[in-house]
KOLMARRO-525658 format. One record per atom (N, C-alpha, C): residue number from 1; atom name; x negated, y negated, z. Coordinates in nm, 2 decimals. Example, Ala and Ser with C-alpha at 12.3 -4.5 7.8 and 13.67 -1.06 7.14 Angstrom:
<nodes>
<node><seq>1</seq><atom>N</atom><u>-1.32</u><v>0.57</v><w>0.78</w></node>
<node><seq>1</seq><atom>CA</atom><u>-1.23</u><v>0.45</v><w>0.78</w></node>
<node><seq>1</seq><atom>C</atom><u>-1.32</u><v>0.33</v><w>0.78</w></node>
<node><seq>2</seq><atom>N</atom><u>-1.28</u><v>0.22</v><w>0.71</w></node>
<node><seq>2</seq><atom>CA</atom><u>-1.37</u><v>0.11</v><w>0.71</w></node>
<node><seq>2</seq><atom>C</atom><u>-1.29</u><v>0.00</v><w>0.79</w></node>
</nodes>
This chain:
<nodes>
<node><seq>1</seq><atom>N</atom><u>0.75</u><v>0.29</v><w>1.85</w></node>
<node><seq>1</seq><atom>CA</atom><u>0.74</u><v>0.19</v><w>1.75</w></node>
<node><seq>1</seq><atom>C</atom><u>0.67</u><v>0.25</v><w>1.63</w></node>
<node><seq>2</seq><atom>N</atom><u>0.70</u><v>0.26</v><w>1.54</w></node>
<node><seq>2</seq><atom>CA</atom><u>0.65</u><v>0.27</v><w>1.38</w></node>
<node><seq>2</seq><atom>C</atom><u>0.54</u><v>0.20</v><w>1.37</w></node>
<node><seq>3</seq><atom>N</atom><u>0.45</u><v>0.30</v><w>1.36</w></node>
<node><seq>3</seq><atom>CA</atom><u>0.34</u><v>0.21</v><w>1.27</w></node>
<node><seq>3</seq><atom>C</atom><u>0.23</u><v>0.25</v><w>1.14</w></node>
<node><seq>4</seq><atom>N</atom><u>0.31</u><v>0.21</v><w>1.02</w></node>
<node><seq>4</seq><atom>CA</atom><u>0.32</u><v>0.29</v><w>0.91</w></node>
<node><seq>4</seq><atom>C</atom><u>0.16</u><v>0.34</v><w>0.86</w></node>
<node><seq>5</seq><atom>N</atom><u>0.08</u><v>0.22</v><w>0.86</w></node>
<node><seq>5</seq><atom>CA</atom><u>-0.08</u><v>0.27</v><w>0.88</w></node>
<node><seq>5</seq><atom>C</atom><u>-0.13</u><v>0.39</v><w>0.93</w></node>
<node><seq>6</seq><atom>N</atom><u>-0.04</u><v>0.41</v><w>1.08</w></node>
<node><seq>6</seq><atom>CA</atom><u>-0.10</u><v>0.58</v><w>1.11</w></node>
<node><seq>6</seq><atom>C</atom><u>-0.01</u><v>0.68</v><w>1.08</w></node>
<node><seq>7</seq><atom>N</atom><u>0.04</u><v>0.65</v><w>0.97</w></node>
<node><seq>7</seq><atom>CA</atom><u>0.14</u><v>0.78</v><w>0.93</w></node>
<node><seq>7</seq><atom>C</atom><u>0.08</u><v>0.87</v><w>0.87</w></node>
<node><seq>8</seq><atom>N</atom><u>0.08</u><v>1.02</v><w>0.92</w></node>
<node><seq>8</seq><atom>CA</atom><u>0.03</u><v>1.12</v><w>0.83</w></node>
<node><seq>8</seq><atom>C</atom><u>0.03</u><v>1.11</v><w>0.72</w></node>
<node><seq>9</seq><atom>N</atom><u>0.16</u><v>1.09</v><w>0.67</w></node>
<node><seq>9</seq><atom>CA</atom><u>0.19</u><v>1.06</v><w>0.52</w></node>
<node><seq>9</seq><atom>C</atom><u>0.14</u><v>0.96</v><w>0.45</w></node>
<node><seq>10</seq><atom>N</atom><u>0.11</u><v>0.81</v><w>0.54</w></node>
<node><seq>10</seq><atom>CA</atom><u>0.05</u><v>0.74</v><w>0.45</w></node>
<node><seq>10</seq><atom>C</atom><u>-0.10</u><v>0.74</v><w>0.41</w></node>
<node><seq>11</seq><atom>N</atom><u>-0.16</u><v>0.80</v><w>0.54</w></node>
<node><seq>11</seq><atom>CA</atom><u>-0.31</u><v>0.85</v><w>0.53</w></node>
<node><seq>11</seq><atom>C</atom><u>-0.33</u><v>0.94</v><w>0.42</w></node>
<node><seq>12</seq><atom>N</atom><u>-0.24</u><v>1.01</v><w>0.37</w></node>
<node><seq>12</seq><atom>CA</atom><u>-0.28</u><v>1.12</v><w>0.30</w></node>
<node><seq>12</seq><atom>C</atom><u>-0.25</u><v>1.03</v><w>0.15</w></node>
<node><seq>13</seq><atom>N</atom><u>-0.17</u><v>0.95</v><w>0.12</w></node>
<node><seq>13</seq><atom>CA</atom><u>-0.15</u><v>0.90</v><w>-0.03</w></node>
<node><seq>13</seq><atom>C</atom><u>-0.24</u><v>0.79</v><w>-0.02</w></node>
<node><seq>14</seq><atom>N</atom><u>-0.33</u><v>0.68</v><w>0.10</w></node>
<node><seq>14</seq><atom>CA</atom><u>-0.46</u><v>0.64</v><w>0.08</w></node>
<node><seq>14</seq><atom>C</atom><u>-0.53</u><v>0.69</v><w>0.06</w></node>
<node><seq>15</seq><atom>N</atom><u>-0.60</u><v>0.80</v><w>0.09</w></node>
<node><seq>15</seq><atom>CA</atom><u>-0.69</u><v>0.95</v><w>0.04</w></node>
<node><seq>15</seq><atom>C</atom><u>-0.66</u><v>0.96</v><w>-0.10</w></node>
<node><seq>16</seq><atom>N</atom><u>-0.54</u><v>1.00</v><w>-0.13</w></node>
<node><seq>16</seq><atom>CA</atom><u>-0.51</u><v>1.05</v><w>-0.26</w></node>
<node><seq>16</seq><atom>C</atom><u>-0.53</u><v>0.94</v><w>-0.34</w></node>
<node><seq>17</seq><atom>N</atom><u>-0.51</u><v>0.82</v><w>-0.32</w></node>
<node><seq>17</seq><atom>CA</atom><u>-0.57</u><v>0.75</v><w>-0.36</w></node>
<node><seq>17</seq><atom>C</atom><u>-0.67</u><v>0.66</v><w>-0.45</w></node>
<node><seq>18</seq><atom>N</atom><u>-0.76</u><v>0.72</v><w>-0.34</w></node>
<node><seq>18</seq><atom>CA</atom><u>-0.93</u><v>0.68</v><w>-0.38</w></node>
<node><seq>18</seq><atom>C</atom><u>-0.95</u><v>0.76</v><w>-0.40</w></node>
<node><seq>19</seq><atom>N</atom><u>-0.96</u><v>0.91</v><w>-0.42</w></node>
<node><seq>19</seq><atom>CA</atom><u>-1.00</u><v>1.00</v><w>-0.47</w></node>
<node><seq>19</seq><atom>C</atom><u>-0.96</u><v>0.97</v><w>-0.66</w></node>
<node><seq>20</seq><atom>N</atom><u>-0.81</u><v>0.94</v><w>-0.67</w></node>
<node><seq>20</seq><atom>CA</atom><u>-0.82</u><v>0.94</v><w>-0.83</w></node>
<node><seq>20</seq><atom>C</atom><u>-0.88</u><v>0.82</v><w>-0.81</w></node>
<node><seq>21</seq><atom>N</atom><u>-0.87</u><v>0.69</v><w>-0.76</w></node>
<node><seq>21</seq><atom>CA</atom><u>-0.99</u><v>0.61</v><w>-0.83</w></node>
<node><seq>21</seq><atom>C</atom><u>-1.11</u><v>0.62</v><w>-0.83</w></node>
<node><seq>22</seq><atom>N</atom><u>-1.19</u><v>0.73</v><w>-0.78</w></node>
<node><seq>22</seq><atom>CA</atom><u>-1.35</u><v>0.78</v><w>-0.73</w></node>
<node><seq>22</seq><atom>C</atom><u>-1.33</u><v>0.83</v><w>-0.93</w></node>
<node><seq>23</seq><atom>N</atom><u>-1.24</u><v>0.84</v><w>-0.98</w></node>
<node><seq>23</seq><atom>CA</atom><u>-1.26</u><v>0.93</v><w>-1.11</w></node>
<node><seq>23</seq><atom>C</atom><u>-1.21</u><v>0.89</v><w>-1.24</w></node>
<node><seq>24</seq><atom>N</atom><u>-1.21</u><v>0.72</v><w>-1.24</w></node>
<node><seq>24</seq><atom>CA</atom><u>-1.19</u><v>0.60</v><w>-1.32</w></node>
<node><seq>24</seq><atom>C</atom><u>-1.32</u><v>0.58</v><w>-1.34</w></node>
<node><seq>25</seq><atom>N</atom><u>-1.37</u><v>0.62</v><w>-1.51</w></node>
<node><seq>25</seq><atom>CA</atom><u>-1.47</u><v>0.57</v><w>-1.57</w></node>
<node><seq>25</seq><atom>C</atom><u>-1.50</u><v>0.45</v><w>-1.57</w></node>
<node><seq>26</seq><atom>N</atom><u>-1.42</u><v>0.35</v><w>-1.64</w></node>
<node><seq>26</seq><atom>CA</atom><u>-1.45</u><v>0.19</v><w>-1.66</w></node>
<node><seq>26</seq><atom>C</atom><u>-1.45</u><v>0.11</v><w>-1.54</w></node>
<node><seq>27</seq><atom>N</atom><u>-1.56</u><v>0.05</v><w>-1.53</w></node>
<node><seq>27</seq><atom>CA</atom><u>-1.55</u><v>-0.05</v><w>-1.37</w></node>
<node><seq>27</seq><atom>C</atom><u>-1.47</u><v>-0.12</v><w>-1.33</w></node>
<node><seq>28</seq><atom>N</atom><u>-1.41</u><v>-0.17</v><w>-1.48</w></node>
<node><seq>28</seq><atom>CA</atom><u>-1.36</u><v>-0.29</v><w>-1.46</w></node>
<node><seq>28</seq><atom>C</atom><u>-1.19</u><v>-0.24</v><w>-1.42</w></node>
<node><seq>29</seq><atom>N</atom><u>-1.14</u><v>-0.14</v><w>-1.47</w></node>
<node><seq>29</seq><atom>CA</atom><u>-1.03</u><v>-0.09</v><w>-1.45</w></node>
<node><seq>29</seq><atom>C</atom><u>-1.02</u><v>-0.05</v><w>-1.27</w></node>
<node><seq>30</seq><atom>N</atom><u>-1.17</u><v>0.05</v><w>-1.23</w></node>
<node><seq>30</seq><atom>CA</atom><u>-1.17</u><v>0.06</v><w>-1.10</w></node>
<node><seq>30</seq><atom>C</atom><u>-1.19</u><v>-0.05</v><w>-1.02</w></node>
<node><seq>31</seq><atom>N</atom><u>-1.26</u><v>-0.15</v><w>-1.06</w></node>
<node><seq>31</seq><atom>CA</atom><u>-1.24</u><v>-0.27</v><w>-0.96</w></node>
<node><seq>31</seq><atom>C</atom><u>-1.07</u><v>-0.32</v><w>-0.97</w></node>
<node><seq>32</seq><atom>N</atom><u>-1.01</u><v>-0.31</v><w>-1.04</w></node>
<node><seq>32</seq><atom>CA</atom><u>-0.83</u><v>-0.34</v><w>-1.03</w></node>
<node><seq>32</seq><atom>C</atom><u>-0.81</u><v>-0.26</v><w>-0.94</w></node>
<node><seq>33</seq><atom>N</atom><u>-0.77</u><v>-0.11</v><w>-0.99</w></node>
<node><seq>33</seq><atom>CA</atom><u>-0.72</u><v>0.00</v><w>-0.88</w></node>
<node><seq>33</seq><atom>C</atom><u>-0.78</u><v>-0.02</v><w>-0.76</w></node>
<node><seq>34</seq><atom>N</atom><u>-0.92</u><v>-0.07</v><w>-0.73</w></node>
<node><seq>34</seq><atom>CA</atom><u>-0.94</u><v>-0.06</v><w>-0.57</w></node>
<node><seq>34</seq><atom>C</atom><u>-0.85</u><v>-0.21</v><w>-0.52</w></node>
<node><seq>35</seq><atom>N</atom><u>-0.83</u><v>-0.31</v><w>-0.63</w></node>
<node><seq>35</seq><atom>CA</atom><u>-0.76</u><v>-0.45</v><w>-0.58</w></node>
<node><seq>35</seq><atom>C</atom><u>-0.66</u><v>-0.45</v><w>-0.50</w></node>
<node><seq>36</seq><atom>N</atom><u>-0.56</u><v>-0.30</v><w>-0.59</w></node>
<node><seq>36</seq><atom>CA</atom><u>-0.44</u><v>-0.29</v><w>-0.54</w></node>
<node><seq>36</seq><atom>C</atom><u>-0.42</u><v>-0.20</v><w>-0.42</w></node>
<node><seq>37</seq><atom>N</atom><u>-0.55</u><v>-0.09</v><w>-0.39</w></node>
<node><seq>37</seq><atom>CA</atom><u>-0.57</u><v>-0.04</v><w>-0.29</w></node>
<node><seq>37</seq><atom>C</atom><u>-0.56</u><v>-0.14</v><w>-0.22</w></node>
<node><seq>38</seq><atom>N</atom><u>-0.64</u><v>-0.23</v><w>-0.21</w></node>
<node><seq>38</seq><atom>CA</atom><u>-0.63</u><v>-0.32</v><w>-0.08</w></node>
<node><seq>38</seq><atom>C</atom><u>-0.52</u><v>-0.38</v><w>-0.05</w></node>
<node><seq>39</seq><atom>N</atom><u>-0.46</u><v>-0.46</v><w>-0.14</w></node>
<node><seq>39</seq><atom>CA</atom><u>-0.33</u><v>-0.55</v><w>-0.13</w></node>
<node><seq>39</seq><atom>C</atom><u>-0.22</u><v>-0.40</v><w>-0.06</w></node>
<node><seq>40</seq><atom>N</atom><u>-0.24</u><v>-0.31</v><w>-0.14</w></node>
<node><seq>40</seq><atom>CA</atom><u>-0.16</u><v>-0.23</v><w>-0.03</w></node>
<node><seq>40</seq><atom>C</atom><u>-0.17</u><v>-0.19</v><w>0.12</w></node>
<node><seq>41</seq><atom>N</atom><u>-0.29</u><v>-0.20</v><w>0.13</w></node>
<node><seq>41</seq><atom>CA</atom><u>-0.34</u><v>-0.17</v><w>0.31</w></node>
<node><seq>41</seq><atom>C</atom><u>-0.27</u><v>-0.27</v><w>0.33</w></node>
<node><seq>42</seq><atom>N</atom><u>-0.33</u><v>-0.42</v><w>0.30</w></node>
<node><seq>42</seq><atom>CA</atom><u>-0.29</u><v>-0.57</v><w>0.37</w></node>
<node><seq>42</seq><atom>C</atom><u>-0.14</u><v>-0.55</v><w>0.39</w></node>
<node><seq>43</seq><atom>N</atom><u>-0.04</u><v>-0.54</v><w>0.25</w></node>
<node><seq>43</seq><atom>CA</atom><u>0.08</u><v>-0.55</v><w>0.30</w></node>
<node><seq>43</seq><atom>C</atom><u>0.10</u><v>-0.47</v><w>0.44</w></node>
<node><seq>44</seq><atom>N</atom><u>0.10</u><v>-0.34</v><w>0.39</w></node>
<node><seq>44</seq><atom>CA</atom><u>0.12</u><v>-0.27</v><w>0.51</w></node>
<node><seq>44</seq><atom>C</atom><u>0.08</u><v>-0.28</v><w>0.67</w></node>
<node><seq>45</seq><atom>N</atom><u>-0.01</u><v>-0.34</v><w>0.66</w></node>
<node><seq>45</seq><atom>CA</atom><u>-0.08</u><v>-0.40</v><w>0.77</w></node>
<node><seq>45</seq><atom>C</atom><u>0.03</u><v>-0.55</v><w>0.81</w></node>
<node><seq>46</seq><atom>N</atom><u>0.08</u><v>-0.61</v><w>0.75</w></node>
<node><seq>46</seq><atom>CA</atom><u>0.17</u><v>-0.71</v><w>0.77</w></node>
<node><seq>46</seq><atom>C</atom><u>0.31</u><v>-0.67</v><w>0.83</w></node>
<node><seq>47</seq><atom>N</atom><u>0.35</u><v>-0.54</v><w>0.73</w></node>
<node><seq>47</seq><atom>CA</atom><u>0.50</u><v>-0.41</v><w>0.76</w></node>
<node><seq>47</seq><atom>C</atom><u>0.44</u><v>-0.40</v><w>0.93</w></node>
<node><seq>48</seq><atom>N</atom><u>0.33</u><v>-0.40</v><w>0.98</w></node>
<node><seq>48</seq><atom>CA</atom><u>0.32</u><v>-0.34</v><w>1.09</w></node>
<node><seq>48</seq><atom>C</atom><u>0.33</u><v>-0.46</v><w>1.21</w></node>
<node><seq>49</seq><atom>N</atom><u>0.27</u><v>-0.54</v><w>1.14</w></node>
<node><seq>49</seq><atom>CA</atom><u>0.32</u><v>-0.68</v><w>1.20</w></node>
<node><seq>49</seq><atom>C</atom><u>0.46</u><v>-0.72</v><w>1.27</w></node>
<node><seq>50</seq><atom>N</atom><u>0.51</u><v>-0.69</v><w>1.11</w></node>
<node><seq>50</seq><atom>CA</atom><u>0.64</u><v>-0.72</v><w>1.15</w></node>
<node><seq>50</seq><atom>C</atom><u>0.68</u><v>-0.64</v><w>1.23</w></node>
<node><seq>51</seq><atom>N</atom><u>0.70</u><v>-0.52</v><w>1.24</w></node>
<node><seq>51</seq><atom>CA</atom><u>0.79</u><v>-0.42</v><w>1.30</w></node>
<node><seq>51</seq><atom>C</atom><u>0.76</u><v>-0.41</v><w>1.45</w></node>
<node><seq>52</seq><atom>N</atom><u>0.61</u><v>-0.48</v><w>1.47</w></node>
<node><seq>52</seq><atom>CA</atom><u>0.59</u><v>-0.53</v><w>1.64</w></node>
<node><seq>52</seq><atom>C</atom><u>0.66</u><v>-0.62</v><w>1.68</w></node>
<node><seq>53</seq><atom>N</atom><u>0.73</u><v>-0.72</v><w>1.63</w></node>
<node><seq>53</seq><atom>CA</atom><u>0.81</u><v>-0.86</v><w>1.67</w></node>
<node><seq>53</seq><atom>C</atom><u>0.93</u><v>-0.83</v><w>1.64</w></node>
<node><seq>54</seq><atom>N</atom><u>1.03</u><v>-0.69</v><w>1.58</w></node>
<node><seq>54</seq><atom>CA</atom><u>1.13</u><v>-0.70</v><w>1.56</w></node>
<node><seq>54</seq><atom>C</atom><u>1.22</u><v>-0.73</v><w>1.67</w></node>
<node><seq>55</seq><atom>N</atom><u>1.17</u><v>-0.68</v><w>1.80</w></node>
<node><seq>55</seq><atom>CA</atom><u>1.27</u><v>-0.68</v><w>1.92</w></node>
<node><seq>55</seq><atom>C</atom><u>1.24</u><v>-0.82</v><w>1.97</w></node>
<node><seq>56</seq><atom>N</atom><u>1.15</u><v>-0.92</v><w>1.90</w></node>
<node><seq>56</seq><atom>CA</atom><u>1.17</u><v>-1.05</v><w>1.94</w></node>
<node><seq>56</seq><atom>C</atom><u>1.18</u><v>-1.16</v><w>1.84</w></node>
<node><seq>57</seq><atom>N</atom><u>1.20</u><v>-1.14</v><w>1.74</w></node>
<node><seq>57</seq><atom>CA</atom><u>1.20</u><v>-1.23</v><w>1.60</w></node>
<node><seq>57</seq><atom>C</atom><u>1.35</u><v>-1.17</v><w>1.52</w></node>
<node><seq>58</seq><atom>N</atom><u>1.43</u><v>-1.24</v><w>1.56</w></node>
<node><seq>58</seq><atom>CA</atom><u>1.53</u><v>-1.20</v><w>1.44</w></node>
<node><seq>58</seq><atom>C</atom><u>1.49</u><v>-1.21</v><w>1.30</w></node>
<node><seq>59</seq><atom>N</atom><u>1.42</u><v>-1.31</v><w>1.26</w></node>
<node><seq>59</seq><atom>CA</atom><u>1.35</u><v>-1.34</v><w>1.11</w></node>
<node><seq>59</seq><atom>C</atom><u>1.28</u><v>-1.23</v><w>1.10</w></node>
<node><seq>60</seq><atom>N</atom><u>1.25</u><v>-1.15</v><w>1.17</w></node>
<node><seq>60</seq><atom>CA</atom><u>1.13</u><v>-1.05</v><w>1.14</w></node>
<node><seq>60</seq><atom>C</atom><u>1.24</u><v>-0.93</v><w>1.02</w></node>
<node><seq>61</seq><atom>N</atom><u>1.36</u><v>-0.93</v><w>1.09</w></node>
<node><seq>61</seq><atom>CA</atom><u>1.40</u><v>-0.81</v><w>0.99</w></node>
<node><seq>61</seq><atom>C</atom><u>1.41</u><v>-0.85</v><w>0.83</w></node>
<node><seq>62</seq><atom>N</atom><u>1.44</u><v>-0.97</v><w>0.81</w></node>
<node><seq>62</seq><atom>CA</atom><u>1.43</u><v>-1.02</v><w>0.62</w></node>
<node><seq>62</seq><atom>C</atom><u>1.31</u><v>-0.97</v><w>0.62</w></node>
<node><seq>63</seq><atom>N</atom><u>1.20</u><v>-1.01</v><w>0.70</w></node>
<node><seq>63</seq><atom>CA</atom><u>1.02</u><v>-0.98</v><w>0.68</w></node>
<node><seq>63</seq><atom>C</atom><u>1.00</u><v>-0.89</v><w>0.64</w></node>
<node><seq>64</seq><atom>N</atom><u>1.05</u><v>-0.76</v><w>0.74</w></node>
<node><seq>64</seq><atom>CA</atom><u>1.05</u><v>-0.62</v><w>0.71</w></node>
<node><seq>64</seq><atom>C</atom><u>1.08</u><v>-0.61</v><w>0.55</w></node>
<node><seq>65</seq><atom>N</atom><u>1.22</u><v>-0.66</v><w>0.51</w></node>
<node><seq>65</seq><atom>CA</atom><u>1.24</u><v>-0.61</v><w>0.41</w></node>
<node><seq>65</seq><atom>C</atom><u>1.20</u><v>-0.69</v><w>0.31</w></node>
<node><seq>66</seq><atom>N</atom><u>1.12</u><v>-0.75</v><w>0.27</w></node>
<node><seq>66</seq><atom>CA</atom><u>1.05</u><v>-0.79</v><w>0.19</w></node>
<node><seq>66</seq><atom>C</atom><u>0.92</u><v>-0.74</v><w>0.20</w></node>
<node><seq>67</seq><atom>N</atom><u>0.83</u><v>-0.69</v><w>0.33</w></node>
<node><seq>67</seq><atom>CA</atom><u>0.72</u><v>-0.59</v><w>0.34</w></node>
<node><seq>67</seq><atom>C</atom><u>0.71</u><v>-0.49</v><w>0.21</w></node>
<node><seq>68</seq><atom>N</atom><u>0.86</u><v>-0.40</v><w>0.23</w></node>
<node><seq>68</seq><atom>CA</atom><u>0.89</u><v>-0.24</v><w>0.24</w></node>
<node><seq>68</seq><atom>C</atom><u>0.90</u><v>-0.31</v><w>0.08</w></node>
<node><seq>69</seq><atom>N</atom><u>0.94</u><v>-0.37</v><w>0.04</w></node>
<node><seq>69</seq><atom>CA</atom><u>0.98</u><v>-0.40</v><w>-0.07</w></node>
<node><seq>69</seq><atom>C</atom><u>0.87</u><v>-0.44</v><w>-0.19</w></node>
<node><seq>70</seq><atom>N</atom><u>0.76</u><v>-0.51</v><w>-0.14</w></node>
<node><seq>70</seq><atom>CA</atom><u>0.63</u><v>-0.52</v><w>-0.19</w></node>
<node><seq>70</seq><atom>C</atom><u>0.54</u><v>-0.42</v><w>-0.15</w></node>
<node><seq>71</seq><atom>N</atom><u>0.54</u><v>-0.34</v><w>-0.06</w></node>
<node><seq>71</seq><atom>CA</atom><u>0.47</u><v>-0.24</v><w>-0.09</w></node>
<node><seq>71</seq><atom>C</atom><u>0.53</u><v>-0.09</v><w>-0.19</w></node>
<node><seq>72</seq><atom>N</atom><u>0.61</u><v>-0.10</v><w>-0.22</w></node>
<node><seq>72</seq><atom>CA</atom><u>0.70</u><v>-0.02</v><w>-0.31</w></node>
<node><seq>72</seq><atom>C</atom><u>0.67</u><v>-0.02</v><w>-0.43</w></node>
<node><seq>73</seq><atom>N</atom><u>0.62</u><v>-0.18</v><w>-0.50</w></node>
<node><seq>73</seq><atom>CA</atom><u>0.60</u><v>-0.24</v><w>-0.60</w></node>
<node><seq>73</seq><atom>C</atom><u>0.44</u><v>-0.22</v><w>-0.60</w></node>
<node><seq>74</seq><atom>N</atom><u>0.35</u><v>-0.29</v><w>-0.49</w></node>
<node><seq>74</seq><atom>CA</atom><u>0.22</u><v>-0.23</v><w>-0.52</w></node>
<node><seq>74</seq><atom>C</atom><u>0.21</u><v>-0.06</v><w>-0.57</w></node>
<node><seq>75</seq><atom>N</atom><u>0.25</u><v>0.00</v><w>-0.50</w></node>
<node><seq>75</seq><atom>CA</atom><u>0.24</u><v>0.14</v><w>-0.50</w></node>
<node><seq>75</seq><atom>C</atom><u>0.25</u><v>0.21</v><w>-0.62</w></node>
<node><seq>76</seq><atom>N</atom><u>0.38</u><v>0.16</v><w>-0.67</w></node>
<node><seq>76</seq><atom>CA</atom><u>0.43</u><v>0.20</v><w>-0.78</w></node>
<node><seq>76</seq><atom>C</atom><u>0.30</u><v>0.15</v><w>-0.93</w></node>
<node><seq>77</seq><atom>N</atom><u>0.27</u><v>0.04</v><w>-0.92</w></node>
<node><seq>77</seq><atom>CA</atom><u>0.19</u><v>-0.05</v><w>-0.99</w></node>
<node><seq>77</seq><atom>C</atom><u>0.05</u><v>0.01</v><w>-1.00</w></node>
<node><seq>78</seq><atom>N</atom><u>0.02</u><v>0.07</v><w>-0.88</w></node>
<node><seq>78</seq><atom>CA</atom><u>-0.12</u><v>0.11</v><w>-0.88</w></node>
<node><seq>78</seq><atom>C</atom><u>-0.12</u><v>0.29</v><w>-0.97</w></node>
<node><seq>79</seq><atom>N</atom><u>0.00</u><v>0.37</v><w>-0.86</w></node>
<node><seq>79</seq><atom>CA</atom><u>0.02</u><v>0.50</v><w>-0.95</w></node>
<node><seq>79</seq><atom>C</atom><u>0.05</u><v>0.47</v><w>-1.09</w></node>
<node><seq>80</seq><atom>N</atom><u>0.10</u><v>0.40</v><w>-1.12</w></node>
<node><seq>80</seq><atom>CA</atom><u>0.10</u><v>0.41</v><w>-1.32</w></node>
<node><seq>80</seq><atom>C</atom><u>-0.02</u><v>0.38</v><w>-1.35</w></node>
<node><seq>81</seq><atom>N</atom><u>-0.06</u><v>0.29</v><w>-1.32</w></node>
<node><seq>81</seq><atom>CA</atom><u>-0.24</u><v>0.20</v><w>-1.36</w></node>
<node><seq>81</seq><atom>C</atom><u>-0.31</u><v>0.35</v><w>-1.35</w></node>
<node><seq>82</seq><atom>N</atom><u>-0.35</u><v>0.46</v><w>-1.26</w></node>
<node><seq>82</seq><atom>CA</atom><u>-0.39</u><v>0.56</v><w>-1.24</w></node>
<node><seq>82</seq><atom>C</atom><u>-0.34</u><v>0.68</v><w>-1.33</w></node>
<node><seq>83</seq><atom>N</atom><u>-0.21</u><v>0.66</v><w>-1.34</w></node>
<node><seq>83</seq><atom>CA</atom><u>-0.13</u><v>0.79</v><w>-1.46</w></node>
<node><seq>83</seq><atom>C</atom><u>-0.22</u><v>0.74</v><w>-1.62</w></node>
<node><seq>84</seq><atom>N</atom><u>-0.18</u><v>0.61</v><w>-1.58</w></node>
<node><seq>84</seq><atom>CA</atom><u>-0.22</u><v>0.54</v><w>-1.78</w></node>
<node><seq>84</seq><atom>C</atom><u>-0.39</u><v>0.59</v><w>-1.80</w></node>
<node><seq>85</seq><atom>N</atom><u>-0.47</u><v>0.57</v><w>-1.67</w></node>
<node><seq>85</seq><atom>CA</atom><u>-0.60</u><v>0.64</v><w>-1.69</w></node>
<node><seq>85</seq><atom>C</atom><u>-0.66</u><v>0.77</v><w>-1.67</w></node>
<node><seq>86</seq><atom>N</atom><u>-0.50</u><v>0.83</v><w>-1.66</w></node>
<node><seq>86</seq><atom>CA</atom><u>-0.53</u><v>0.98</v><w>-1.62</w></node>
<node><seq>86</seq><atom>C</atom><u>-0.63</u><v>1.05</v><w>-1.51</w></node>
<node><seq>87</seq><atom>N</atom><u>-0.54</u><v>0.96</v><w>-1.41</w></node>
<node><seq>87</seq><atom>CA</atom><u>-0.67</u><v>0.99</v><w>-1.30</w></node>
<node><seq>87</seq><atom>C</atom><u>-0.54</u><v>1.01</v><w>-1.19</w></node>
</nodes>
């Protein structure tokens, strides 16, 4: 079973991460980027939810794809917020 939290690949773009926000001057911008740090764990943490109940929840597969689909959007949301502060 998939479980996207221990993916090498995801651990390494959480890393990557907080590293550029460790290097966001204004607090107030870093308190955002870490917001969406989180809301990204949480979703994915839910993606992992789901993907435990798929072989017993038919509803679980729309779930999935509205997970994959909000974490796409966090992701994307947080890397520009980080490009725009050059971090």
């Amino acid at each position: 079973m998939l479980i996207l939290s221990e993916e090498p690949r995801f651990i390494k773009d959480v890393k990557n991460f907080h590293e550029r926000i460790k290097n966001v001057s204004d607090d107030v911008e870093k308190a955002q980027c870490n917001g969406l740090l989180e809301k990204l764990l949480d979703v994915v943490k839910k993606l992992d939810e789901v993907h435990a109940n798929l072989a017993f929840d038919a509803k679980a597969m729309s779930q999935a794809t509205d997970q994959r689909n909000d974490i796409a959007v966090v992701r994307k949301t947080l890397d520009k917020r980080l490009k725009d502060l050059k971090c």
